[in-house]
N, C-alpha and C positions, 0 to 999 in steps of 0.2 A: 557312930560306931559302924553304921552301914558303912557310910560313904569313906571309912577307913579303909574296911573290907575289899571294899568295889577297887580304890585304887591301887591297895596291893595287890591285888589282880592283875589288875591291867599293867601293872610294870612289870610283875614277871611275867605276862604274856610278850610285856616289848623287847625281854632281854630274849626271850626261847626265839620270839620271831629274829633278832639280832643275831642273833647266835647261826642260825641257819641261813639267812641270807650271809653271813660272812663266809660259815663252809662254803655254799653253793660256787660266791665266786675264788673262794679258794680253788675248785674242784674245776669251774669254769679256766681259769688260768693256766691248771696245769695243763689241761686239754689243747686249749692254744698256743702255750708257750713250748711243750715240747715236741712237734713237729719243729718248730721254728731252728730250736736248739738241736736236733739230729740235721736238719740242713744244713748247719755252721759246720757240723763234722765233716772231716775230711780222713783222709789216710796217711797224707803227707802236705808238709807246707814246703814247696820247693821254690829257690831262686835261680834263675837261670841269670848269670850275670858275665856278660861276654866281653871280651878285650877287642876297645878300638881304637887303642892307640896308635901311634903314628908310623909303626911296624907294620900294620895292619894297613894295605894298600885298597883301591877298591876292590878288584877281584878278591882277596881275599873276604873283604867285609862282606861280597854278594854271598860268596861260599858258606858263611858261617850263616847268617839270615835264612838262605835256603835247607841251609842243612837244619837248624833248631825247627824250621814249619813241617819239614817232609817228618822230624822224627817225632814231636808230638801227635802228628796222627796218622805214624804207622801202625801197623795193626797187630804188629807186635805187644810194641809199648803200649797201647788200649786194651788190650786182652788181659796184659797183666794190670793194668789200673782196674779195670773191671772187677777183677779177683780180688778184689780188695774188701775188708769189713764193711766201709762205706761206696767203696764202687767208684770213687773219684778222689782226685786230688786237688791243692791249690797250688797256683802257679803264676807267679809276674817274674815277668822277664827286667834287665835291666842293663846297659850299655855304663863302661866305666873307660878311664884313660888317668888322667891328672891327679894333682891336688884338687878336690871340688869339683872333680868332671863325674859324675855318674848322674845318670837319668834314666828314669821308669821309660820304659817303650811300650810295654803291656804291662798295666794295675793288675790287681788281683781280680784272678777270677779260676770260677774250676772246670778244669777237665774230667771227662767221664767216658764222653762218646762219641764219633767221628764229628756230628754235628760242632761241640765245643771244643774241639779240635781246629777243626777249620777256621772255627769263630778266632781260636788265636792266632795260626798262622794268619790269616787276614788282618787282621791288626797289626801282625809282627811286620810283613810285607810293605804295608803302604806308609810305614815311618821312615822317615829321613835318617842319616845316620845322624849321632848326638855327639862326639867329639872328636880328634886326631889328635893326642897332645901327649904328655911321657904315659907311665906305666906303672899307677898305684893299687897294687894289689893289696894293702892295708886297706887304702881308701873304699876299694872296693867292699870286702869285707864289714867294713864297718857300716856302708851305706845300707849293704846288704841287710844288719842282725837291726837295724832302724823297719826297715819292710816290713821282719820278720813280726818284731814291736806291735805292729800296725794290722796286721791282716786279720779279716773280717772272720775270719774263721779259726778252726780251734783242731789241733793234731799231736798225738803220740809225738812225732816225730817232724823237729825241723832241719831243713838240710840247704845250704847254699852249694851250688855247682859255680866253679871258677873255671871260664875256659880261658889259654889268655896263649901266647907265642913268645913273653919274654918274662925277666926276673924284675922282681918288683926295683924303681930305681925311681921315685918322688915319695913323699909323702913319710908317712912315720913309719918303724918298724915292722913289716909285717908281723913275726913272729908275736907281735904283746898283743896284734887285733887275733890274730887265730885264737892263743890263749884266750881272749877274754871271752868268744865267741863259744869253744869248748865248753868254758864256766858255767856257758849259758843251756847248756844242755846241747847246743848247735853244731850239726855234724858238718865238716866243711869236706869235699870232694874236689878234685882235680883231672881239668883231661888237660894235659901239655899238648899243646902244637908245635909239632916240630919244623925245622927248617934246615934246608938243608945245605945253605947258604948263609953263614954269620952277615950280620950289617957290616957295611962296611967301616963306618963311625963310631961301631960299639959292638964289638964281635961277640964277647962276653953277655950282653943280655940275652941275644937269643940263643945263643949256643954256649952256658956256665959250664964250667969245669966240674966233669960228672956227668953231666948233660941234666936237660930242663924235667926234663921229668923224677928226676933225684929230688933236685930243686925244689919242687912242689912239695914231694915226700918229707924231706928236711924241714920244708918254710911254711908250705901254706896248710896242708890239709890238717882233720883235729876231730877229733869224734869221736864216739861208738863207731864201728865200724868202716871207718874212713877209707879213701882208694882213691889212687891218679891210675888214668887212663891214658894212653898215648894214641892218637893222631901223628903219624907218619908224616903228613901232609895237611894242606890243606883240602887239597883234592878226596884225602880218605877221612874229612871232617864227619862230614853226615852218618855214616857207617859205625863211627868212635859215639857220637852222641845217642845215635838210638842204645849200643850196647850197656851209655852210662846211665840212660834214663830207662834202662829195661832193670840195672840193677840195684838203684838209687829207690824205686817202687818197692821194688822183691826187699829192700832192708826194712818198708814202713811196718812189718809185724814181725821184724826181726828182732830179738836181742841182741844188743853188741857183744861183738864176739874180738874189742882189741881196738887198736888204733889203726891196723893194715885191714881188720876183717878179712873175709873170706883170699886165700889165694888166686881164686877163682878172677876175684874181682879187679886183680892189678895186675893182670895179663896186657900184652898189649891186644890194643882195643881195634885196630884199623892195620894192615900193611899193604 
């Protein structure tokens, strides 16, 4: 009878000790799993996906390179990243042309502060260029909301930027990848580069009836708050991307307010 006594004891002493080693590392878990999880936050998950197709000569492709490093860490667009719930964003960059031509340049990683700032322009700089071949801005799209899939991190708000200089003419319908990309909660943006010289072999890409920046409006953009931006030039590239990535941030605690968003925001961007 003792020794009945004695070991109902001791096994409810094993479940009570059970019992609190299981909180403790409950308690332990949360303590180190949520820093880990406020890190993953971001304020935006942005694609920077640039046109280098075969429109895109070298000068131009040095222009657009230099312009995306000078504008993520001007001090503009950091201040308003800064201002942000989490203080930073996520950002890979990615180069597109063809059927099957798109490639990462810059993986993901987040901006915040002049330091990761430079850390991507420096990246962005010393990459070769990745194709010269037609001009799939589905294809693009699509590779794009794949990134989107995959990144390391977690945000309100995802958004792919299309910078490109002609009308989508490989690959499948733009129009059903923006739709499907929309579906996906994914806002798509547009800056047109303009030109001020049609090709000579296909005048109509870079300069469509209406002109490219309709075009974009029409084909590619899709979202909450969506906006094409115009580049004049390639020359006024740099000046058009800080404007669109000053207001691409300022949307990440915004409510969508429509498919055009803000007036403000489809101004042109550069002259």
């Amino acid at each position: 009878m003792m020794n009945a006594a004695i070991r109902l004891r001791q096994a409810v002493l094993r479940r009570v000790v059970l019992r609190r080693v299981v909180r403790l590392l409950f308690l332990v878990g949360a303590v180190l799993l949520t820093p880990a999880a406020r890190a993953a936050e971001v304020d935006l998950l942005l694609v920077l996906a640039a046109d280098v197709s075969r429109s895109i000569d070298a000068a131009k492709f040095q222009l657009q390179r230099d312009g995306y490093t000078a504008a993520v860490a001007d001090a503009r667009v950091l201040d308003i990243i800064r201002s942000g719930r989490n203080g930073r964003i996520g950002l890979t960059f990615i180069e597109w042309s063809g059927i099957g031509a798109q490639r990462i340049v810059v993986d993901w990683m987040t901006v915040g502060d002049a330091a990761s700032a430079k850390d991507f322009g420096d990246r962005l700089l010393e990459m070769p260029r990745s194709f010269a071949d037609r001009t799939s801005i589905s294809g693009a799209i699509e590779f794009s909301m794949a990134q989107l899939a995959r990144a390391p991190f977690s945000a309100r708000r995802q958004t792919i930027d299309i910078s490109g200089d002609g009308t989508n003419n490989s690959g499948r319908d733009v129009t059903e990848l923006r739709d499907q990309a929309v579906a996906k909660g994914i806002t798509i943006n547009g800056l047109a580069i303009l030109s001020e010289t049609p090709l000579p072999w296909n005048p109509e890409h870079t300069n469509p009836p209406g002109g490219l920046d309709q075009y974009y409006r029409t084909n590619v953009i899709g979202g909450p708050s969506a906006f094409v931006m115009v580049a004049k030039n390639f020359e006024s590239f740099g000046e058009a991307i800080i404007s669109k990535l000053i207001a691409e941030v300022a949307q990440a605690g915004e409510k969508g307010r429509g498919s055009e968003g803000d007036p403000q925001a489809r101004q042109t961007a550069a002259r």
